[in-house]
N, C-alpha and C positions, 0 to 999 in steps of 0.2 A: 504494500500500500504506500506509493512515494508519494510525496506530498500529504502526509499521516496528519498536519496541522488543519488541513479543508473538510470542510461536509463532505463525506460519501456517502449513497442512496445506491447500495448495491442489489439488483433484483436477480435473482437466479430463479429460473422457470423449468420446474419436472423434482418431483419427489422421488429420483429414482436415487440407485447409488452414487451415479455421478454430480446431480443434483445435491445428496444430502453429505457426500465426504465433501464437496466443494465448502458447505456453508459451514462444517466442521472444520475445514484445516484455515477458513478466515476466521473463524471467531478462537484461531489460537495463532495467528499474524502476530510478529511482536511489535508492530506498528498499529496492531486494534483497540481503539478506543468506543466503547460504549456511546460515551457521550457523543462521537464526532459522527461516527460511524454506523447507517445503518445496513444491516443483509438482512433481508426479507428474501423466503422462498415459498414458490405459487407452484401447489399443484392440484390440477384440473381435479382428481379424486381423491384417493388416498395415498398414503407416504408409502412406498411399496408395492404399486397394486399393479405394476406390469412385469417384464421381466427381470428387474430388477429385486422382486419376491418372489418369483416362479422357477427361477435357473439351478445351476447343480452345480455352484459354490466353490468351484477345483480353484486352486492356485498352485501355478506352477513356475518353475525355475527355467524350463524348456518349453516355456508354452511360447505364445507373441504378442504383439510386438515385441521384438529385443530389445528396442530401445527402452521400454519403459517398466517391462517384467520386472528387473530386480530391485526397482527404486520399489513396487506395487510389493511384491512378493515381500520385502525389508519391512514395510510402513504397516502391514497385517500383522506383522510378529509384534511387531511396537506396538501398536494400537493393542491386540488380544494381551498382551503383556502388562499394559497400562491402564486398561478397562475392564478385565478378566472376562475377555473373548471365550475361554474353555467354557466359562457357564454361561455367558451373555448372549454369546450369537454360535455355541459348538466350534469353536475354532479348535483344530488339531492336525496333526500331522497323519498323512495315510502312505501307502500305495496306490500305485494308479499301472493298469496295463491294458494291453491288448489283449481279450480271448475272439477265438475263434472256434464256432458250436455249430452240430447241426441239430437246429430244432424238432419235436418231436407234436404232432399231434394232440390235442390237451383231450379229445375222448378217448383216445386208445392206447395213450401211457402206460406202460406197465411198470411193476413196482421194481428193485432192485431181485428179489426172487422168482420173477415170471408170472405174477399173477399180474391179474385185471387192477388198474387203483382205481378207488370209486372216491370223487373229489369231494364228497358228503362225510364221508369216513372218517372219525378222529385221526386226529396226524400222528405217526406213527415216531418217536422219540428214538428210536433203537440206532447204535452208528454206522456207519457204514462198514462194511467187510472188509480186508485184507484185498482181497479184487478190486473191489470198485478202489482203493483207496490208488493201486498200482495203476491203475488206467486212470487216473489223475495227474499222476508222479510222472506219467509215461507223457503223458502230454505237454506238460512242462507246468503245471500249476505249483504254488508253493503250497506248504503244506496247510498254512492256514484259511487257505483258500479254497473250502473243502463244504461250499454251498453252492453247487453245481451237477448236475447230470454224468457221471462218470461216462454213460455212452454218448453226450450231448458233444463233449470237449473235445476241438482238436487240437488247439496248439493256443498257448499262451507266449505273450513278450510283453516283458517289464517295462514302463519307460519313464517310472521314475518311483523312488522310497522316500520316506517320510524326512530326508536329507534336503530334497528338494521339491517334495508335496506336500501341498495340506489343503484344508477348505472349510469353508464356514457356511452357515445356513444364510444366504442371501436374505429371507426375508429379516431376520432377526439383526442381520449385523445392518442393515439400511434404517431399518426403525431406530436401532439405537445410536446411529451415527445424526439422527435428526434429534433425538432425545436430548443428546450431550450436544449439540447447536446450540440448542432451543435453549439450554440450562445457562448455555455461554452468551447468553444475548441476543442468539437471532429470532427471527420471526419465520416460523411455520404457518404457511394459510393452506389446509387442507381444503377441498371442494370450491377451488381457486382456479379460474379456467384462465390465461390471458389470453385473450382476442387481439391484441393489437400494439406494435410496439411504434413509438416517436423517435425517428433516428436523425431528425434534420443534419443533412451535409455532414452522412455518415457515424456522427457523433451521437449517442444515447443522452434520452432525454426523459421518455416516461415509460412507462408500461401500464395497459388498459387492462381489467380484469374483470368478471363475472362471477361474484359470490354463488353458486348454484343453487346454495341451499335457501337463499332469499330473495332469487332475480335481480339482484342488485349491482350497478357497474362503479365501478372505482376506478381511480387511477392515480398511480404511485410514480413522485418524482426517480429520477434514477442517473446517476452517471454512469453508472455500468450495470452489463445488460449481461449475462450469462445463461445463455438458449439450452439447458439439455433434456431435453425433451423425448431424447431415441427418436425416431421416425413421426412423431408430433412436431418434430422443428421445422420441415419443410412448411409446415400451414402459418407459422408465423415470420418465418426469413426461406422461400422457394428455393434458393441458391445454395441451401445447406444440402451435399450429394449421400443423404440418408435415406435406405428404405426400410421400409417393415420384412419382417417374415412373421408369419402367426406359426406358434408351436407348442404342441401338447405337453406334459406332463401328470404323471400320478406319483403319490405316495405310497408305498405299503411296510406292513410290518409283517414282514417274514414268521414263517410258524417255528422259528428258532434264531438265535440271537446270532446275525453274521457278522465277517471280519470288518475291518478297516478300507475298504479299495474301493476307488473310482475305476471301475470298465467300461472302455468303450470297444464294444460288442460287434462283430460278423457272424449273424446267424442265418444260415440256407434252412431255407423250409420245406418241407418237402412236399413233391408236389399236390400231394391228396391233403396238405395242411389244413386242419379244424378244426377253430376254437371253443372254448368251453361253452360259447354264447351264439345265436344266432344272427349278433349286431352286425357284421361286417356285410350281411346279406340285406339287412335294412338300409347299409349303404348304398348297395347298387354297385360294388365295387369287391374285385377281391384282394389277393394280397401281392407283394412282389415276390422273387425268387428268393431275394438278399434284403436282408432290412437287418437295421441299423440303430438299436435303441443304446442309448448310455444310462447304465445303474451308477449312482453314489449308494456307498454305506454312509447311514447316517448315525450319532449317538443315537442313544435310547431304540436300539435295534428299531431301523427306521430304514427303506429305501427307498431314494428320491431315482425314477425312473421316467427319460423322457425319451420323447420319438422325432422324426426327422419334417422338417419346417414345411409351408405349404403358403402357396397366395392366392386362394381358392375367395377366399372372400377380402373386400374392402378394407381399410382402417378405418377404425370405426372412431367415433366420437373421443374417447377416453379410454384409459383400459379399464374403466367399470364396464364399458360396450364390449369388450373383448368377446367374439363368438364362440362355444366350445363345442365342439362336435363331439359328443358321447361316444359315436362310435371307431376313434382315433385312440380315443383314452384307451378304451377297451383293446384297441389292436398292442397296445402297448403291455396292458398285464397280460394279453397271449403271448405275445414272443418272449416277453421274459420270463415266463411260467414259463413256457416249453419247455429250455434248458436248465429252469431251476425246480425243482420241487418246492423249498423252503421260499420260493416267489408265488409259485401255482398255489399252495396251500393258504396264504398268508390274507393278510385284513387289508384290504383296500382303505385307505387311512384320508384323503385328501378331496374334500371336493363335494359338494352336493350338487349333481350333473340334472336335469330330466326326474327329479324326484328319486334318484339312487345313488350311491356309492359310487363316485369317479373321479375325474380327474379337474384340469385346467384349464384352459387356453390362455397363452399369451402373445406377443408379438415383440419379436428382439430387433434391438438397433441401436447401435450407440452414436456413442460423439457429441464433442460440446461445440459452442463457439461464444468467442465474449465479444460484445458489442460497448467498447470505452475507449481508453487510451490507444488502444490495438485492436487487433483481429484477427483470430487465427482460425485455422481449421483442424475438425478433429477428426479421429478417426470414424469411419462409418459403417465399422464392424462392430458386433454384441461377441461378449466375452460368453465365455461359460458360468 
C-alpha cells in the first residue's frame, strides 16, 4: 500500500478463495491502517459457494504454475501453522498418485470369495487374504493403500508424498480466510451482487452493487478495484480471457476408514458396464470407454470424489444458480464404487440433489485483475 498516509477505498468483488486470501493478506499489509484504509469485499451469494467450496483441496510442490507453487505451497504451511489449519480447515500432509483400474459392473460384482455381493447386505469387516493383498503389491500399490478392488488395479505411480503434498478442505479454509478478514477490519457483504464498475480514463472510481436480499442499489467509492470473480468477471470487465467449466462433485464416507491419498484415477469400463441405478438411462446418455474421476481422502474418513467438466449449460446468474444434474453425481459414485468396494458400500454424505442423497454442481475459473495504480492479468485456469 505506497502512499499508506491517503484514503484507500479498496473493493474486491467474488467471495471465493482468491477473493477472500486477497482481503486476508491486506488486512495484515504493514502499511494497513484501519483508520485510512478501507477493503470491502462483495459477493453476489455466499463466501464459498462456487468452486472455490466444491474442489478437492491438493496442494502440491509439482503441481503449476511454477512460478507461483512454492510461494502458494510455503504460505499454506504458514497460514495452517499460524491458525491451526489441522482442525480449522483439515490441513495435512498426504500422498497423491496415479492408479490405473479396470472397472467392474456394480450389479454383478462378486465378493472376494466368488459369490454374488448383494449391495443391501451389511458390509462385510473381515481383511483381505494373502491373495488379494499380493495382487495389490503386484500392481505396485503401497501397502497402505489397501481400499481398492484387488482384481480392479492395474498399475499405480507415485507422484508425490507428504514431503511435497498436502490439502485442505477448500470450503473451510475460504470461510475462514474471510473470518480472520473480517476480525482484521475488512468488510464482508455477502448477497452482494456488483452490477457495475466507474473506471473513468482507466483509473477506478466506484463500484455499483445490488443488496439481493432487499433490492437495494449502493454504490461504494473505490481506488482500487480487484475483479475475482472466476468466470463472473467477464460480465463486469468482457476483456478478462476467463471461462467457466461446470463440474460435479460428491462426498462419501467409505464403509471403512481409508488412507491418506489424493488419486487421480484411469478407469476402462467395461463394455456391458451397469450401475447400481437406473439414472444414467434417464439421461439419455451412456457412459465412455475411459473416464476419469479424482478421489481425495478426506479427515474424519470422508471422500471428496469428482468427475470430469462439461459446458452443457449457460452461467448462470450466481453460483447459488449453479445447475446440478443428479445424474452426473450418480455417474460418479458408479465408477468409483466399481473399483472400490469401501466407495460402493459407503454413505453418500454431500448434497440434497432432486429430493435424494447426491452430489454438487459447480463451475471452475480462476484469475484476478486489479483495476488502481496498475493492471494486471491473471491466470485463467481453476486450481484443484
Amino acid at each position: 500500500m505506497s502512499g499508506a498516509s491517503d484514503q484507500r477505498n479498496i473493493v474486491i468483488i467474488g467471495g471465493g478463495i482468491i477473493g477472500c486470501t486477497t482481503a486476508y493478506f491486506l488486512t495484515r499489509h504493514p502499511s494497513y491502517d484501519p483508520s485510512k484504509h478501507t477493503i470491502t469485499l462483495l459477493e453476489a451469494s455466499k463466501i464459498a459457494g462456487g468452486a472455490s467450496g466444491k474442489a478437492g483441496g491438493l496442494l502440491a510442490l509439482w503441481a503449476y504454475p511454477s512460478n507461483i507453487v512454492p510461494l502458494s505451497y510455503k504460505l499454506h504451511a504458514e497460514l495452517a501453522a499460524e491458525h491451526g489449519g489441522e482442525k480449522r480447515w483439515d490441513y495435512r500432509k498426504i500422498h497423491c498418485g496415479q492408479l490405473s483400474a479396470k472397472g467392474r459392473s456394480l450389479d454383478t460384482i462378486n465378493t472376494e470369495n466368488g459369490k454374488p455381493a448383494n449391495i443391501d447386505s451389511s458390509i462385510s469387516l473381515q481383511k483381505r487374504d494373502q491373495a488379494a493383498i499380493g495382487k495389490l503389491q503386484a500392481a505396485g500399490l503401497p501397502k497402505d493403500l489397501n481400499w481398492f478392488s484387488p482384481t480392479s488395479v492395474q498399475s499405480y505411480y507415485e507422484m508425490g508424498d507428504p514431503s511435497t503434498t498436502a490439502q485442505v478442505h477448500p470450503y473451510k479454509f475460504t470461510t475462514s480466510m474471510a473470518t480472520l478478514a473480517s476480525e482484521a477490519g475488512a468488510r464482508i457483504l455477502t448477497n452482494a451482487s456488483a452490477t457495475s464498475l466507474s473506471t473513468p480514463n482507466n483509473t477506478a472510481s466506484s463500484v455499483t452493487y445490488t443488496d439481493t436480499t432487499t433490492s437495494t442499489t449502493h454504490t461504494l467509492p473505490a481506488s482500487d478495484i480487484i475483479l475475482a470473480a472466476g468466470p463472473w468477471t467477464q460480465r463486469l470487465f468482457p476483456r478478462a480471457p476467463i471461462s467457466g467449466l461446470r463440474a460435479h462433485s460428491v462426498t462419501i464416507r467409505p464403509s471403512r476408514p481409508i488412507t491418506a491419498y489424493a488419486l487421480f484415477t484411469e478407469i476402462a469400463l467395461p463394455a456391458n458396464f451397469r450401475p447400481r441405478t437406473d439414472t444414467f438411462l434417464k439421461a439419455k446418455r451412456g457412459h465412455s470407454k475411459d473416464v476419469t474421476p479424482e478421489i481425495y481422502a478426506r479427515p474424519n474418513n470422508e471422500a471428496y470424489c469428482c468427475g470430469e467438466g462439461d459446458t452443457l449449460v449457460p452461467l448462470p446468474a450466481t453460483t447459488a444458480d449453479v445447475e446440478t444434474d443428479e445424474s452426473r453425481c450418480q455417474d460418479i459414485i458408479d465408477y468409483v464404487g466399481s473399483i472400490s468396494d469401501e466407495m460402493r458400500d459407503g454413505e453418500v454424505l454431500w448434497g440434497a440433489v432432486g429430493g435424494r442423497n447426491g452430489g454438487e454442481g459447480r463451475v471452475d475459473g480462476g484469475g484476478a485483475y486489479v483495476l488502481g495504480d496498475t493492471e494486471w492479468a491473471g491466470d485463467g485456469e481453476g486450481g484443484e
